[in-house]
BAFI-3210 file (N, C-alpha, C; in Angstrom, 3 decimals, decimal comma, padded with zeros to 6 digits):
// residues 113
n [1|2|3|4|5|6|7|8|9|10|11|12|13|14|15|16|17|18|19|20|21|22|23|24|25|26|27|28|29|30|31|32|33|34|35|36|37|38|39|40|41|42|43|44|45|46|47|48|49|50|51|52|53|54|55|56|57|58|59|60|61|62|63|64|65|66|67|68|69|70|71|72|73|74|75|76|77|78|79|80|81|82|83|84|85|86|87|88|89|90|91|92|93|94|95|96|97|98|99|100|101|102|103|104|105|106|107|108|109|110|111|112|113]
n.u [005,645|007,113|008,717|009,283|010,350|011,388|011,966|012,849|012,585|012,936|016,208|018,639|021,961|024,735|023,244|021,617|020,311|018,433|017,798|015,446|013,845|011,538|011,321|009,514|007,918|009,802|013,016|014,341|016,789|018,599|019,579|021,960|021,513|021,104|021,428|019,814|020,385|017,904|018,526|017,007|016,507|018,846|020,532|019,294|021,259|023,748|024,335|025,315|025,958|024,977|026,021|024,175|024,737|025,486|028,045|029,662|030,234|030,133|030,581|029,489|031,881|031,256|029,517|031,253|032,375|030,544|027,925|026,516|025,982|023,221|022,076|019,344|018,596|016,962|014,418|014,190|014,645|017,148|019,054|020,007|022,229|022,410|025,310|026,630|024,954|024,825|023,361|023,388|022,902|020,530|017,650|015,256|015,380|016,059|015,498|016,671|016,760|018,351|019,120|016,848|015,463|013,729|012,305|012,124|009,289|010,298|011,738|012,178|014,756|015,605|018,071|018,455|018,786]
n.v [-006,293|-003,555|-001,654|001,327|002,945|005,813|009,606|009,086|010,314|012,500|013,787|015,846|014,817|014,851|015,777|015,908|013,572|012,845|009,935|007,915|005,883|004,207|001,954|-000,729|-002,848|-004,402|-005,334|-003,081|-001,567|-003,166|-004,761|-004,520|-002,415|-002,100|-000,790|-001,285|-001,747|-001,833|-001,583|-001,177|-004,386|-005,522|-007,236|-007,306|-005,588|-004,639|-002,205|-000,528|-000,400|-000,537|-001,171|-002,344|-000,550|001,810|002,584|001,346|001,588|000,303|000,116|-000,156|-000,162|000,887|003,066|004,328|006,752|008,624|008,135|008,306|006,147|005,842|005,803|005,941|005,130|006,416|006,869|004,825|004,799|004,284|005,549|007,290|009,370|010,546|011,583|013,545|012,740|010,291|008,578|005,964|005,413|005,281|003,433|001,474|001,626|-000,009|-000,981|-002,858|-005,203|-007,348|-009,695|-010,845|-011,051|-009,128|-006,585|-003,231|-001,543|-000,471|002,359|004,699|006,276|008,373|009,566|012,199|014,312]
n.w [010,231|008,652|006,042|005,252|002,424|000,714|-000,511|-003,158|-006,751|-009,668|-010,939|-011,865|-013,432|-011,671|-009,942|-006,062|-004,181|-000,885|000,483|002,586|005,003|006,992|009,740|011,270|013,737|014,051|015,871|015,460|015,750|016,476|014,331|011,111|008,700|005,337|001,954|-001,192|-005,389|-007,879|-011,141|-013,861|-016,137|-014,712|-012,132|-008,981|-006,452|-004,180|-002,325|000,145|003,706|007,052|010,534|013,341|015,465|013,730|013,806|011,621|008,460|005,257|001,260|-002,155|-004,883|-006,499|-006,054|-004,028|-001,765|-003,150|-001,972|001,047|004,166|006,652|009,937|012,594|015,227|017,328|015,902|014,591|011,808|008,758|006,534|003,022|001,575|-001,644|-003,585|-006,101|-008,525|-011,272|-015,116|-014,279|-011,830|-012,138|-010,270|-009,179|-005,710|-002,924|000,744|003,165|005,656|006,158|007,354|008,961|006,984|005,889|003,950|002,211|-000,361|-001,922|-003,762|-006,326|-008,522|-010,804|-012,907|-014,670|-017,128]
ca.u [006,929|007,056|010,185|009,037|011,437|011,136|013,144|013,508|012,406|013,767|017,027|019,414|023,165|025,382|022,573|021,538|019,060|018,315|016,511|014,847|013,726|011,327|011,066|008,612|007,505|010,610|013,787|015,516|017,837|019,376|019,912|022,699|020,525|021,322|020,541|020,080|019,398|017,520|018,113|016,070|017,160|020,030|020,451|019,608|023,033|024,174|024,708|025,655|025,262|025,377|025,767|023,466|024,807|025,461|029,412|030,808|029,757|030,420|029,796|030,277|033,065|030,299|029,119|032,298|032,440|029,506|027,059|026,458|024,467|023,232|021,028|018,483|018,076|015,785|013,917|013,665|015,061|017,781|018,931|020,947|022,932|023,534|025,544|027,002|024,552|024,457|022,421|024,011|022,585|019,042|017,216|014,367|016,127|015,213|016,148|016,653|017,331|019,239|019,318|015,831|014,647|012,849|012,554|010,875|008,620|011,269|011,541|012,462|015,174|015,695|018,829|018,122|018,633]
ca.v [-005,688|-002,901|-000,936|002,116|003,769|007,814|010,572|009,368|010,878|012,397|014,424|015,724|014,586|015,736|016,503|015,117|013,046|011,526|008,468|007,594|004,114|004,072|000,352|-000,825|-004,141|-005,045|-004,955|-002,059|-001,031|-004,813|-005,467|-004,100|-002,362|-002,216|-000,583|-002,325|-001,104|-002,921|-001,339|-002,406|-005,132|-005,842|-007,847|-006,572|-005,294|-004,522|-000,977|000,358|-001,510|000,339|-001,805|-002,291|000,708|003,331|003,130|000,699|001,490|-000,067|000,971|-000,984|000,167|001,894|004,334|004,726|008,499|009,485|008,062|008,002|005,437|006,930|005,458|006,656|004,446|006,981|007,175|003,253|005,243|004,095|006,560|007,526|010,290|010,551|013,437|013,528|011,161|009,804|008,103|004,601|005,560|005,310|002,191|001,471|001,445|-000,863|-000,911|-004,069|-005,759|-008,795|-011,019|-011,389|-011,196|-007,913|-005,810|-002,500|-001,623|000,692|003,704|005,011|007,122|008,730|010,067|011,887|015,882]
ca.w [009,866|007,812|005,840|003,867|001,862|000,452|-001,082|-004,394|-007,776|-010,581|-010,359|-012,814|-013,434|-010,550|-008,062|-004,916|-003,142|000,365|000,587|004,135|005,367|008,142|010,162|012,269|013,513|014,833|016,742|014,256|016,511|017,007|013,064|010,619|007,854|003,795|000,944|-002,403|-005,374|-009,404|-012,556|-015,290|-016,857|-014,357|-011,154|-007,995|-006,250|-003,135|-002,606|001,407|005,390|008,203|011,313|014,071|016,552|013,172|013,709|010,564|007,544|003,810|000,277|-003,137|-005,241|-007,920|-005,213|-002,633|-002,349|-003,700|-001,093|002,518|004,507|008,051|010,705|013,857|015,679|017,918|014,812|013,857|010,611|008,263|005,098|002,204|000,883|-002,790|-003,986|-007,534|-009,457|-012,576|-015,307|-014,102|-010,253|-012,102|-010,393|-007,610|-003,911|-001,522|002,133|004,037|007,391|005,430|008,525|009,439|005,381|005,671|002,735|001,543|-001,673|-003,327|-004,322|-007,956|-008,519|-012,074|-012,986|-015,932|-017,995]
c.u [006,746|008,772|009,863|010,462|010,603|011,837|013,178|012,707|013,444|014,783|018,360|021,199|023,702|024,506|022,579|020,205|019,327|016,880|016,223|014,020|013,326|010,733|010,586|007,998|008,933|012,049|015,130|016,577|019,122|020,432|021,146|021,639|021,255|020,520|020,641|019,397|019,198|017,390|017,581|017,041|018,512|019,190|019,616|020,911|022,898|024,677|025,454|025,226|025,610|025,322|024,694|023,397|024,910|027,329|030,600|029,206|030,413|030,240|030,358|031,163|032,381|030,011|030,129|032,428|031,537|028,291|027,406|025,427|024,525|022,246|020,534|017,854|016,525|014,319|013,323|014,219|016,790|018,010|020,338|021,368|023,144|024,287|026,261|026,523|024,821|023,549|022,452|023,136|020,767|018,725|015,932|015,680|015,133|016,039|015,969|017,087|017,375|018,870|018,194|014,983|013,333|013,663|011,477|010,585|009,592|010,892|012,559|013,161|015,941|016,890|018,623|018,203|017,686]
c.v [-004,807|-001,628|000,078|003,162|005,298|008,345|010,372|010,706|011,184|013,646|014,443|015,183|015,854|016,322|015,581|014,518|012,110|010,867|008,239|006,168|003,989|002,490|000,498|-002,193|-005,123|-004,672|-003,851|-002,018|-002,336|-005,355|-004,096|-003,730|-002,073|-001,378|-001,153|-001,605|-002,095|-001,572|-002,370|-002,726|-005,976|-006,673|-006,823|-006,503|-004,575|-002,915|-000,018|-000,781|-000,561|-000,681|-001,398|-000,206|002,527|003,400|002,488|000,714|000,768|-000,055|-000,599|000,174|001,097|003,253|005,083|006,404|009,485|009,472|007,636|007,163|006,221|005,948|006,546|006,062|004,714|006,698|005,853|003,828|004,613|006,069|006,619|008,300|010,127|011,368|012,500|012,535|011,319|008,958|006,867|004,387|005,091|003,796|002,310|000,386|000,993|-000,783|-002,272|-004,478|-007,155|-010,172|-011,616|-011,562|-009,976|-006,674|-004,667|-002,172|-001,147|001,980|004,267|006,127|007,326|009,865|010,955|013,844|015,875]
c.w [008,637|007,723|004,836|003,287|001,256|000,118|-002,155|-005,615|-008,640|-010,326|-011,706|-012,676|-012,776|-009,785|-007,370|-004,574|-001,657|000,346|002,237|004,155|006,541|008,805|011,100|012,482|013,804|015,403|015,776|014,645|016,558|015,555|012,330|009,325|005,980|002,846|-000,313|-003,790|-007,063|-009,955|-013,805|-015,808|-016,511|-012,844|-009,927|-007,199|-005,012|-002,978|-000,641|002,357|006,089|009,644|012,169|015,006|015,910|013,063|012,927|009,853|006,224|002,469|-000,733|-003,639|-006,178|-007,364|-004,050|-003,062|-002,621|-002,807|000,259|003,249|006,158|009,041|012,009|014,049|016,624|017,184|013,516|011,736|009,844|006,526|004,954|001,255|-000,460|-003,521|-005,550|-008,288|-010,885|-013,440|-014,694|-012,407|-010,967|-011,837|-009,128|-006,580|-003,031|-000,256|002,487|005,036|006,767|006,206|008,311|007,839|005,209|004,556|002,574|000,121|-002,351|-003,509|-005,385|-007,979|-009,829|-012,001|-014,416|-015,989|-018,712]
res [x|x|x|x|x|x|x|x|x|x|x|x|x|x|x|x|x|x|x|x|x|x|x|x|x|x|x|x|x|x|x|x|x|x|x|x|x|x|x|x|x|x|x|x|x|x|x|x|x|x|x|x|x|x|x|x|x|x|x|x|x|x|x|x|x|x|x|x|x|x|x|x|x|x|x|x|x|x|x|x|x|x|x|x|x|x|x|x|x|x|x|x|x|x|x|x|x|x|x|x|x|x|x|x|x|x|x|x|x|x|x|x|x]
***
């Protein structure tokens, strides 16, 4: 089982990034997928789900608005929109398939002028 994540880096206040999340190693298509994301020094936190089929999505209350979660399924792919960031958005993003306890490495995304 493997979940790589991609897209991040560094990016100034009020731009954009998409993050991508490619899964492999098991039934992608079947699971509801997540993104999550750790700032230093803080919890890890719950950040977007997209169900199994792509057609209910959910955000937390920090990001509603500002990000989009997306899936492809063709594509065993998950991803995530972020438009208008800030420094507060800076943390490593992980992707996950919650259910089954699959997780990927992260990827680092720097909010920063």
């Amino acid at each position: 089982v493997q979940l790589v994540e991609s897209g991040g880096g560094l990016v100034q206040p009020g731009g954009s990034l998409r993050l991508s999340c490619v899964a492999s190693g098991f039934a992608f298509s079947t699971y509801s997928m997540s993104w999550y994301r750790q700032a230093p020094g803080r919890e890890r936190e719950w950040v977007a789900r997209v169900n199994s089929f792509g057609g209910s999505t959910s955000y937390a209350d920090s990001i509603k608005g500002r990000f989009a979660i997306s899936r492809d399924n063709a594509k065993n792919t998950v991803y995530l929109q972020m438009n208008s960031l800030n420094a507060e958005d800076t943390a490593v993003y992980y992707c996950a398939a919650v259910g089954p306890g699959y997780w990927g490495q992260g990827t680092q995304v720097t909010v920063s002028s």
